[in-house]
N, C-alpha and C positions, 0 to 999 in steps of 0.2 A: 068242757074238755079239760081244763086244767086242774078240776075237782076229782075228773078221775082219774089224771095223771097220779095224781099225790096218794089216793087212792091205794091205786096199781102198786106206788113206791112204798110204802107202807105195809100194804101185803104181803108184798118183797121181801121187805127187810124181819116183817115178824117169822114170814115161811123161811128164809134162811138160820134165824135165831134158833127158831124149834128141833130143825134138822142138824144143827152144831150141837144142838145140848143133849139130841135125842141119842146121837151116836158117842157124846163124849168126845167130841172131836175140841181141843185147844187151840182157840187161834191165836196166831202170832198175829206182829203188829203188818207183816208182810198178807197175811191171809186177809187181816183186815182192810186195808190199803186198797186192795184188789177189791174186794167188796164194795165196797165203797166207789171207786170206780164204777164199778160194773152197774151199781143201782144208779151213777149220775149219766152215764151213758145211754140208761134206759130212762130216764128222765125226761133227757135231752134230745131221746131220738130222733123226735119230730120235727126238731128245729134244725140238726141237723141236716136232713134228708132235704128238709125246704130251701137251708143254705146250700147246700148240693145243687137242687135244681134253678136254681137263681144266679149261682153263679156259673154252672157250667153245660148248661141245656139249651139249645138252639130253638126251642117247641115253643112258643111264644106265645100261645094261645096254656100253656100249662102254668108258664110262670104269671103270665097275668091272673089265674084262677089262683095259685099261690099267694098273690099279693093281695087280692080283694080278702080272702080268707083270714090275711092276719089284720084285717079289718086295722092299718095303721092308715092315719089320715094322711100325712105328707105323700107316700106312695101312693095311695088311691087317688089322691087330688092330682097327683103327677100324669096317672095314666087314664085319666078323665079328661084331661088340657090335651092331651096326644088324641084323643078318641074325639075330642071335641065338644064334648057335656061340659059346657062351660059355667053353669047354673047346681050340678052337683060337682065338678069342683071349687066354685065358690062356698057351697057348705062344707067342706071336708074341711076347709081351709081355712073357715072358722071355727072349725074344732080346736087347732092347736091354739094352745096357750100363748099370750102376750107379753111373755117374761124369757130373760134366760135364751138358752138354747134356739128356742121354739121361735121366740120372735123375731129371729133372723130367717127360719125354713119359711116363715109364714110372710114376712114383708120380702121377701125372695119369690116365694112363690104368686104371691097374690101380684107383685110387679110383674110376674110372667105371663099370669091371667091377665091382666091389663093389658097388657102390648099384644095377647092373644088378639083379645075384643078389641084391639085398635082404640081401647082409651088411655090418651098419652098419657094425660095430666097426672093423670091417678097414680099410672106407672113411674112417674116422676116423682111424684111423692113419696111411693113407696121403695123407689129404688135411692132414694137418701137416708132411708134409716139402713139398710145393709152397711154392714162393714166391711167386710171380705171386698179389697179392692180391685179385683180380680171379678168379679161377678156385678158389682155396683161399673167398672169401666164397659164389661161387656152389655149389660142392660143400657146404660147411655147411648153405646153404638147404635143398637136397635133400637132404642127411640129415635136416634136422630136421622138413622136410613129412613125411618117410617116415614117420620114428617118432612123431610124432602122427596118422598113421593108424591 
């Protein structure tokens, strides 16, 4: 898909080049601008269109097919834990990386899978490497309603 995004973008920009030069037309740097635009626009449309429907569609059953499609693992693993595939969210969620950014969505989420499956310890573990203490105070809560149940 993104082979023949670039493609398309390419095509684009040679079919606009040929048609300036065919007719003789000068462009300015405002002609250009615009073009320019125009081809990132049509670049982007798809991403677009999916931020569209993600942010502002009630269809639930659409944005979940959106989300599986952009085949990102933090979001799949998210909507597998809700769905209750707890076994493919364990895989998704070892896709993300153990570095950086990633190893906080990953010891965030995997502490969320844990307290899903009612295993505390785990959850405990993994809810100390989060930093964000906002999210590390809120997982302690839920482990510790759990285990005084």
């Amino acid at each position: 898909m993104l082979l023949i995004r670039y493609v398309l973008l390419i095509v684009a920009s040679i079919g606009i080049g040929f048609l300036t030069g065919f007719y003789g037309l000068e462009l300015s740097i405002v002609h250009f601008i615009l073009i320019v635009f125009g081809l990132l626009v049509l670049m982007f449309l798809d991403h677009i269109i999916s931020f569209f429907v993600l942010f502002f569609s009630r269809d639930m059953a659409r944005v979940e097919r959106i989300l599986y499609k952009q085949k990102q693992p933090y979001f799949t693993a998210i909507l597998d834990i809700t769905k209750g595939k707890y076994d493919e969210a364990n895989k998704k969620v070892e896709l993300l990386k153990n570095w950086g950014r990633q190893k906080q969505m990953r010891a965030s989420l995997k502490a969320g899978l844990n307290i899903e499956m009612n295993n505390l310890s785990a959850a405990k573990r993994e809810t100390e490497i989060i930093k964000n203490p906002e999210l590390r105070s809120y997982n302690y809560a839920l482990i510790a309603l759990m285990e005084n149940q």
